[in-house]
N, C-alpha and C positions, 0 to 999 in steps of 0.2 A: 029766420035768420038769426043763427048764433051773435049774439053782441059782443062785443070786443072787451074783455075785462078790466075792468078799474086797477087802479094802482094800487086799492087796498089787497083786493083777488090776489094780486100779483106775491106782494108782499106774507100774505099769508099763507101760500104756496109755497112762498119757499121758504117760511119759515117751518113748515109741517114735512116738507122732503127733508131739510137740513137736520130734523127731531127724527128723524126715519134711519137715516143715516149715524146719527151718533148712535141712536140705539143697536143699529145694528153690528156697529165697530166695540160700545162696549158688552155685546152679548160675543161678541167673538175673544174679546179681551177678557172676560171671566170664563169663557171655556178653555183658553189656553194659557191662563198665568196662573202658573201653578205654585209661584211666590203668596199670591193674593190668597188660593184657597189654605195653604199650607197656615198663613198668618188666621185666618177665619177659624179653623180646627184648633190651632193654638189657644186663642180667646173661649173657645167654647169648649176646650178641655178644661181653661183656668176659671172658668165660670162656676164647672162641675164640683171642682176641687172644695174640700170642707174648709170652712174657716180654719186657722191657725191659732192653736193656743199659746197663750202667755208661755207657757214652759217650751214649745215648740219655737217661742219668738227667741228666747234664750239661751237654743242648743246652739253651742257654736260651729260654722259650717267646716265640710272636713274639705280640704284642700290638696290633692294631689300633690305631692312632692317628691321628686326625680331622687333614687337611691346615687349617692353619693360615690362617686368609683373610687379605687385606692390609692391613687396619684396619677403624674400625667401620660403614666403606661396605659393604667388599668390594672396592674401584673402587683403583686406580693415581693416584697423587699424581705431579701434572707438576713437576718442581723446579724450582729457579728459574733455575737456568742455564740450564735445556734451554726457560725461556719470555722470559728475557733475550732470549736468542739467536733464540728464534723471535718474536718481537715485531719486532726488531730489521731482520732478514731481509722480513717480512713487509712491515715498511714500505716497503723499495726493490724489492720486488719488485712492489705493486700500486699503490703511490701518485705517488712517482718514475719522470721519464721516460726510463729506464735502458735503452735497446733490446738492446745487444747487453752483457748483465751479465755478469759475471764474477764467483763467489765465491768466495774462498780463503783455506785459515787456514795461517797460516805457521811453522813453530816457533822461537823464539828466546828473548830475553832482555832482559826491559826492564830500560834502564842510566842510571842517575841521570848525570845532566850535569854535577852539582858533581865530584863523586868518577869517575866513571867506571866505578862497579861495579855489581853488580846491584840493580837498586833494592829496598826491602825495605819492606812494608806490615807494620801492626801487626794481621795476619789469618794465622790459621794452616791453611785450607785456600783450595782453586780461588775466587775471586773476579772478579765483571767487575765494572770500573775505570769509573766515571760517565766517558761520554767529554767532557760536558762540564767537566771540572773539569781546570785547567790543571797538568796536569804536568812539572816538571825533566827530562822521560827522552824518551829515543830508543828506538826497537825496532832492536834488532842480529840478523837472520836469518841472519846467517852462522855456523857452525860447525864445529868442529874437523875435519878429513881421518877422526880416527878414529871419531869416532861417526859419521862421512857412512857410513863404513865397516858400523860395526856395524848400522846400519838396512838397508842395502841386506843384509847376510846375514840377519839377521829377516824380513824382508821376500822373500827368497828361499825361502826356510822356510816361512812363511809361503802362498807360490804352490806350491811340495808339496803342502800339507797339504791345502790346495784342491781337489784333483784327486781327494781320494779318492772312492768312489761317497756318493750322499747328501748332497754340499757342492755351492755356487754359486760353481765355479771362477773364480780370480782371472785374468786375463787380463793378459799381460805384455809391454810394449812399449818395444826400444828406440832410440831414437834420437839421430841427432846433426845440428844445426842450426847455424846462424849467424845472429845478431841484427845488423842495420847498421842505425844510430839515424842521423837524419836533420833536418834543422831545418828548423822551419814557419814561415814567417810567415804562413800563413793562419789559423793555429790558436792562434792568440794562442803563449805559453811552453811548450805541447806541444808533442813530440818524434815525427814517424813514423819507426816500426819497420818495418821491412822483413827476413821471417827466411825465407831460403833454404834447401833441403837441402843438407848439404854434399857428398854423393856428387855430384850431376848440376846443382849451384846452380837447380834450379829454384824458384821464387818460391810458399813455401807462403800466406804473411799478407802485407798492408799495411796494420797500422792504427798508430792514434792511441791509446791508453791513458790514459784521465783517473779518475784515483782521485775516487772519490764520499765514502765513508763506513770509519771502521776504527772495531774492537771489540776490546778487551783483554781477554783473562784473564790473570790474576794469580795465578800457581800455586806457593807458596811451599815445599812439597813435595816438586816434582817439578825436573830440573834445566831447563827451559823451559817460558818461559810462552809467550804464543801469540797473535795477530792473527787476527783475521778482519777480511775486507777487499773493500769492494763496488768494483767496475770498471767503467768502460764502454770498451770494445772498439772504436773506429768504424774502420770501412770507409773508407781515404782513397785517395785516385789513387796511384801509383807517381810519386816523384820525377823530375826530369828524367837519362838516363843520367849526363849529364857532372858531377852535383853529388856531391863527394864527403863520406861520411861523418861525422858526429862522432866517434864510435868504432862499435869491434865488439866483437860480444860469441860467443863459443865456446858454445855450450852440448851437454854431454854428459848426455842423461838416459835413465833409467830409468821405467817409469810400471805402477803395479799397479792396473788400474780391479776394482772390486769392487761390484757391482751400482750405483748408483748416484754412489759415489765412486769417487773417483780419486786414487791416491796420489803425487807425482812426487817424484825424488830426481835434484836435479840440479849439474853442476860445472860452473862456466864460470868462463872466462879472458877478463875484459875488456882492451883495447885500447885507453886513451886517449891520442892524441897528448901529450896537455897534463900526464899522469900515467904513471908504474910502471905497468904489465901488474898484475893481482890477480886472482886467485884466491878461487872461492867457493864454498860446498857450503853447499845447502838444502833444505828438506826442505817440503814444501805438501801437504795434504787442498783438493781441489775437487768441486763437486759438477760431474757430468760433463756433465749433460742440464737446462741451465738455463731451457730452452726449457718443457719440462715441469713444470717445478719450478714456474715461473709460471704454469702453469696447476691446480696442485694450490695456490697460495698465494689466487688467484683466489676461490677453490674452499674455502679454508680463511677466508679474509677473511668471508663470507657462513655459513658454518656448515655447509658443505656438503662438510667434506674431514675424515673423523677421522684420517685415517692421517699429517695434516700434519707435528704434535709428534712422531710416531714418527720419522718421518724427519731432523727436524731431531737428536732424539736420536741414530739411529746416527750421522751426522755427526761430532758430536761424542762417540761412546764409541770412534770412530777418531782421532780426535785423541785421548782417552786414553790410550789403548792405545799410541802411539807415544811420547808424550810421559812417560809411566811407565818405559816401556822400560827406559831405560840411566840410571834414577835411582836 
């Protein structure tokens, strides 16, 4: 006769089912919490891990940092100089009947006509000058022998630094010319130029050069402010041999084109019967390929050129860039 179990039986029964049970809920709960094993690998990764040294306690942690957007576009803000300038350009390049243009910005010095010194605006950075509003001043592009100097060594420097692999090497040319200025009377008070090589006098140009349009910046900063200046270039006949000259002009240049600009630094010794021989040293940004230029202005006039304004800017971050120079 099975006897009836005490209340201890009882009591230990169920506490050995109740130990049966937990274990079996926490063998299910470590096969399926994959937080717990994840945490267990984590610990027994960083167990693995070698001590840290003093210089490792040291290094300071690097910290991701979200790159910064350009405002609250995200989009590049065209300045005002860089749509002065392309406005400007724009109009003689598609509206005016400018065939053979010329564009170049010159470095010098606008000099008040009373005083004879360098004129002085009540502005304290780069400024373009309303062209229509009449001012006392001349532009002086002539320059000192020593800074003619010190640009051409930057500028040689410069055409190094070019060549390394990964750069849009600068391409460097140089020559020497002679200008023999000529008098028109078919051309109303224009002057044909006639500029020869001086090795072998053969006949590179004959034109007529009629200034169109100039543009000022006013750069109070910097020790030159600077012209830009639209040309027309015409194609005229060669004078007659026997007519001689008004003057002649020497010209000794240097020229650094850089993809679409072109930088000249040049000396020349003018010849006027009527004046003293002088001496000049100047420095000019042209754009090289004006042919194309008009057809990217074309092209920008309709809506159809974004790279326009780009362009117009490096222009002019090359005229910075020289005109900062030696300030």
């Amino acid at each position: 006769m099975v006897g009836k179990p005490n209340q201890t039986d009882i009591q230990d029964f169920t506490k050995s089912e109740a130990q049966t049970r937990t274990n079996e809920m926490d063998l299910k709960g470590l096969i399926h919490d994959k937080d717990y094993i994840a945490d267990v690998d984590k610990k027994r990764a960083k167990e693995n891990e070698p001590e840290a040294t003093e210089s490792d306690k040291k290094k300071p942690k690097t910290v991701a940092v979200a790159k910064p957007e350009l405002n609250i576009l995200n989009k590049s803000v065209l300045h005002d100089t860089t749509r002065t300038v392309s406005n400007f350009l724009l109009h003689y390049l598609t509206n005016e009947p400018v065939e053979n243009i010329e564009i170049e910005a010159k470095l010098g010095t606008l000099v008040d006509l009373d005083s004879q010194n360098r004129f002085e605006f009540p502005v304290l950075s780069e400024t373009v000058l309303n062209p229509e509003f009449n001012l006392r001043t001349r532009f002086q592009s002539d320059m000192p022998a020593s800074e003619h100097k010190h640009f051409n060594e930057f500028l040689n420097n410069a055409f190094r630094e070019s060549q390394r692999p990964g750069r849009v090497p600068i391409v460097y040319k140089h020559v020497k010319q002679v200008d023999l200025f000529y008098d028109s009377k078919n051309h109303g008070h224009d002057r044909v130029r006639v500029t020869r090589d001086q090795k072998d006098n053969r006949v590179l140009a004959c034109v007529m050069k009629r200034r169109i349009a100039d543009l000022y910046l006013y750069c109070p900063n910097d020790a030159f402010d600077v012209r830009i200046s639209i040309s027309d270039e015409i194609p005229v006949s060669m004078p007659p041999q026997d007519t001689p000259p008004l003057l002649t002009r020497i010209k000794d240049r240097v020229g650094y084109q850089h993809q679409d600009v072109k930088i000249d630094l040049t000396m020349t010794i003018q010849n006027d019967p009527r004046y003293e021989s002088t001496k000049r040293h100047e420095l000019e940004v042209e754009f090289n390929n004006t042919a194309g230029l008009r057809e990217r202005a074309m092209r920008a006039k309709e809506g159809a050129e974004p790279s326009w304004d780009r362009r117009v800017q490096l222009f002019l971050d090359n005229i910075r860039i020289l005109r900062r120079e030696n300030s």
